[in-house]
Structures are given as structure tokens and as C-alpha cells.
Residue, then its C-alpha position, 0 to 999 in steps of 0.5 A: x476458523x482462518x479458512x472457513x468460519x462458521x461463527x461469522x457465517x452464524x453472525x451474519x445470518x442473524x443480522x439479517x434476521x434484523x435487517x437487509x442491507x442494500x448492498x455490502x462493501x467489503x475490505x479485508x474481510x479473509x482469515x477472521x470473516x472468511x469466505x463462510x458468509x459471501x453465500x448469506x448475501x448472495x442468497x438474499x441477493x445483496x450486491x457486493x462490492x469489494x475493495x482490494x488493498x493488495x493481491x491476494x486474489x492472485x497471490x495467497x501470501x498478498x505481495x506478489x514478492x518472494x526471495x527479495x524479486x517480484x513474482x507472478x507464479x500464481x493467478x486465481x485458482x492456481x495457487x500451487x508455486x506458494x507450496x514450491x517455494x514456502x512463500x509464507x516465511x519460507x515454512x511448509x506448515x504456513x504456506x499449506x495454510x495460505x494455499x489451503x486458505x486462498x483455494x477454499x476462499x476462491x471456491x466460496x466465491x471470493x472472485x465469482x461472488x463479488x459483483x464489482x472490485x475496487x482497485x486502489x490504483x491503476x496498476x493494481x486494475x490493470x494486473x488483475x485483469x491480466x490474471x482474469x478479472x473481467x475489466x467490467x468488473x473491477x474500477x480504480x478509485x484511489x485512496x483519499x484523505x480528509x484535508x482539514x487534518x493535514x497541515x501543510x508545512x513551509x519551512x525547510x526541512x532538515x533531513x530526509x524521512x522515510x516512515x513506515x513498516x520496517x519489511x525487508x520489501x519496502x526496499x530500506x537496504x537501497x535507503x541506507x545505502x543512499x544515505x552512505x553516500x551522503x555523509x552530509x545529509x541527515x536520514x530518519x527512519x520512523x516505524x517498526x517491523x521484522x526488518x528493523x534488527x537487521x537493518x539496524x545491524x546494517x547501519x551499524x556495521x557499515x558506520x553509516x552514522x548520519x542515519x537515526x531510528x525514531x521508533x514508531x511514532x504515529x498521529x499528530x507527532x507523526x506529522x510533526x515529523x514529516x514536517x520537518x523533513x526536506x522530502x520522504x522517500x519510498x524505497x520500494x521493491x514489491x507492486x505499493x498499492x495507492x501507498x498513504x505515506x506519499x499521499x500523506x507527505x504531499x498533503x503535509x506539503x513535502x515532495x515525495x520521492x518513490x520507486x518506479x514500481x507498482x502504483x507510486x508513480x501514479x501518485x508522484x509528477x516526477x519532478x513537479x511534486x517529487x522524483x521517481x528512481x529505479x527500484x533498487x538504484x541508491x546511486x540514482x536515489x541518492x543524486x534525487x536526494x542530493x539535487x533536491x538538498x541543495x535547492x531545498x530553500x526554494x525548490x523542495x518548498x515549491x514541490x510541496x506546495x504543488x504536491x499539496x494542491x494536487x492532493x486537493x484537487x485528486x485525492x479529496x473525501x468528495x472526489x471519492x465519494x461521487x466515485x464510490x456512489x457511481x459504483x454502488x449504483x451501478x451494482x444495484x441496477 
């Protein structure tokens, strides 16, 4: 049912027998609907649209990342290197299945059965096209937040937060190791993952002491937390989409700091509303974290307040909105 579902295609045969949508919009539709439905709709001639979150049309594992560097082995209908190099935690069975999986999926029609992609960045449109997309056929529009839940802070922070997934490609080795360098500044982490044992291990067998582990924390706590922090930081080593946790630390009214990789340097105006570092340089991430500790008084409170305004006026429901109109228009046309 992970690579072909008949029950979703059964499902979705007998919604239509109620009624006939307009037009479909899917997300992350692959391994519970499957591709076993995209032919109900194009039968019916029902346009769809899809957005896309990562890269699994060109990568069936979705990260474009293996063995801790960036890879682009794979491209759409060509999906054997996941075989090669076992990219799905490094087991033959699980890669086989994401292989079988992406190849059956782009047979259904997971490219030529959509009439029009959503990228959630610029870079993401931009290295879909390089692997075959058509440009007509797939539109950046950038994820959004609904304002009024996000209540900006104007105090000054007290550490520097990083929150998330705790995954080895969200590069957190390079955030400790800033933090070794920085004895007197406070980190947080708040999240969970596959990674978090090891990087505990990490922090505990270097004595990096000024580093704490929150746990998962999420909603209104969550914010809090961000809040009370001098910045974030996205350590990134694999291609971040529109990630929200910057989205989400500029609404909060703290500066944001990312790697230069993937789509976070659309996100954050080196220098206005954060800091951009090279992917995997702690000595250049710990100076950003360094320069902006000391003017924290004044300097991470005006970032903030520029990343807040930015998110307003970019980033806002109604912005996203008109965009996604002018796509569903045109695919019905």
C-alpha cells in the first residue's frame, strides 16, 4: 500500500460519485494515497496542482543528502544511485523500497500528471528545473504565517536557541561546536530526533557545559522560548526549503541566523534581520553569534523588529493567497 494503493484509489473514486471538484491541490500525498488515484482525476479532467515541501521528485529518499554531503546522483525517472548507495539508512530492503516506490509513483504520473508545481522557494524552482521540470510548469510561492499568532518580543534575549528536528542534516555538530567556542554564552536546543543520543554524547564528551537540552516543546511554550532568546540559528548541511523556524523567529521578533545553502538565504537579509554563514564553518557562526551577543542591547532588538516588519509585508496569509488564486486560474483556463 506504500507504492500503489487500491483502497485510496477506491476512496477517491467514490467521492467523486458525490461530487466533482474543480480542481485538486495536492501536498504530500506519496506512501499513504499514492500515485494509485492521480488517474481518477485525469480521467474527469480535474486540474491538479501540487505543492512541493522537498525533493522527492528527483531524489526518492527526499533530501538530496547522503553520507553527511549534499547529492544529486538522482533526476526524475533515473533513480538507481538510491540502490548504489542504500540512501535510505543505509539498508538495501529500505532503499529497494524507496526506488521501487519513486519509480512506480513517476510511471503514475507523479511529474506528467500534475498540471502545475509549487515550489516553496526560489532555489527549490530553480533546481527542479535543472533536472527537467519545464519552468511553465512549476511557480515559487513561499510559505506564509497568520500574523496575529505571533507575538513579536522587545526585550533582550538570553541565549542563543536553535529548535527543530534533531537530524544529523540539520548540521547541530557545527552549532555545539560554536558554542564550545563561546563558554560565555548560553545555547538551547529544543526539539527531538534520530540525532539527539548522539549529540548529547557529543556535548557531553567534549564538557561543552553552556549548552542545554529542552525537549520537545511546541505552541504557545514554544514561542515563549524563542522569545527569550538573543537569535536562532539554522545550522543547516542539506538544500532547507522555505524552512518555518526562521519564518517563525522573524515574526517572534528575533534575528535569524542560517546557512548559506538551499532556500534560507531568501529568507534572512544578511545583516538587516539576521546573518548568513558558510554551511559547516562553527569559527564563522560563532563571530556572527559573538558580534550580535555583544550589541544584543540594541542591535539583535532592531533586527528583529526589521525581521518582523519583513515577514508582514512578504510573508502574510493574503500575500499567499492572491498567489495561490492566480495558480488555480490559470490551470483552469
Amino acid at each position: 500500500r506504500y507504492i500503489y494503493s487500491p483502497q485510496a484509489k477506491t476512496h477517491i473514486a467514490k467521492l467523486f460519485g458525490r461530487f466533482t471538484p474543480e480542481l485538486a491541490h495536492f501536498h504530500i500525498y506519496y506512501g499513504k494515497v499514492t500515485a494509485s488515484v492521480l488517474n481518477e482525476f485525469r480521467k474527469r479532467g480535474i486540474p491538479i496542482v501540487q505543492t512541493l515541501h522537498e525533493y522527492k521528485l528527483i531524489c526518492p529518499v527526499y533530501t538530496c543528502f547522503r553520507d553527511g554531503e549534499i547529492c544529486e546522483k538522482c533526476s526524475p525517472g533515473h533513480y538507481t544511485s538510491v540502490l548504489l548507495h542504500r540512501c535510505n539508512r543505509d539498508s538495501l530492503i529500505r532503499s529497494t523500497l524507496s526506488f521501487v516506490e519513486a519509480a512506480v509513483s513517476h510511471k503514475l504520473g507523479a511529474i506528467a500528471g500534475i498540471d502545475h508545481f509549487i515550489s516553496v522557494s526560489h532555489f527549490h524552482r530553480k533546481k527542479m528545473i535543472e533536472k527537467g521540470i519545464p519552468a511553465g510548469k512549476i511557480s515559487t510561492v513561499h510559505n506564509f504565517l497568520n500574523l496575529d499568532a505571533f507575538r513579536p518580543s522587545h526585550s533582550v534575549g538570553k541565549y542563543v536557541l536553535y529548535y527543530g528536528r534533531i537530524e544529523k542534516l540539520k548540521g547541530l555538530d557545527t552549532f555545539v561546536a560554536a558554542a564550545k567556542l563561546l563558554p560565555g554564552i548560553r545555547f538551547a536546543i529544543a526539539g527531538d530526533g534520530a540525532y539527539k543520543a548522539q549529540l548529547v554524547e557529543v556535548v557531553s564528551q567534549q564538557k561543552i557545559e553552556n549548552v542545554k537540552f529542552l525537549g520537545f516543546i511546541t505552541g504557545e511554550k514554544l514561542h515563549d522560548t524563542v522569545r527569550e532568546s538573543v537569535c536562532t540559528v539554522l545550522p543547516a548541511q542539506w538544500y532547507e526549503n522555505c524552512p518555518m523556524s526562521v519564518l517563525e523567529t522573524l515574526a517572534l521578533g528575533r534575528p535569524a541566523l542560517g546557512t548559506d545553502i538551499g532556500g534560507i538565504p531568501e529568507l534572512i537579509q544578511d545583516s538587516v534581520d539576521g546573518y548568513v554563514f558558510k554551511v559547516g564553518t562553527a569559527h564563522q557562526l560563532a563571530e556572527k553569534i559573538e558580534g550580535l551577543w555583544m550589541r544584543r542591547h540594541d542591535a539583535a532588538i532592531e533586527m528583529g523588529a526589521a525581521g518582523r516588519a519583513k515577514v508582514q509585508a512578504e510573508f502574510g496569509e493574503e500575500r499567499h493567497y492572491r498567489k495561490l488564486m492566480e495558480i488555480y486560474a490559470a490551470v483552469r483556463n
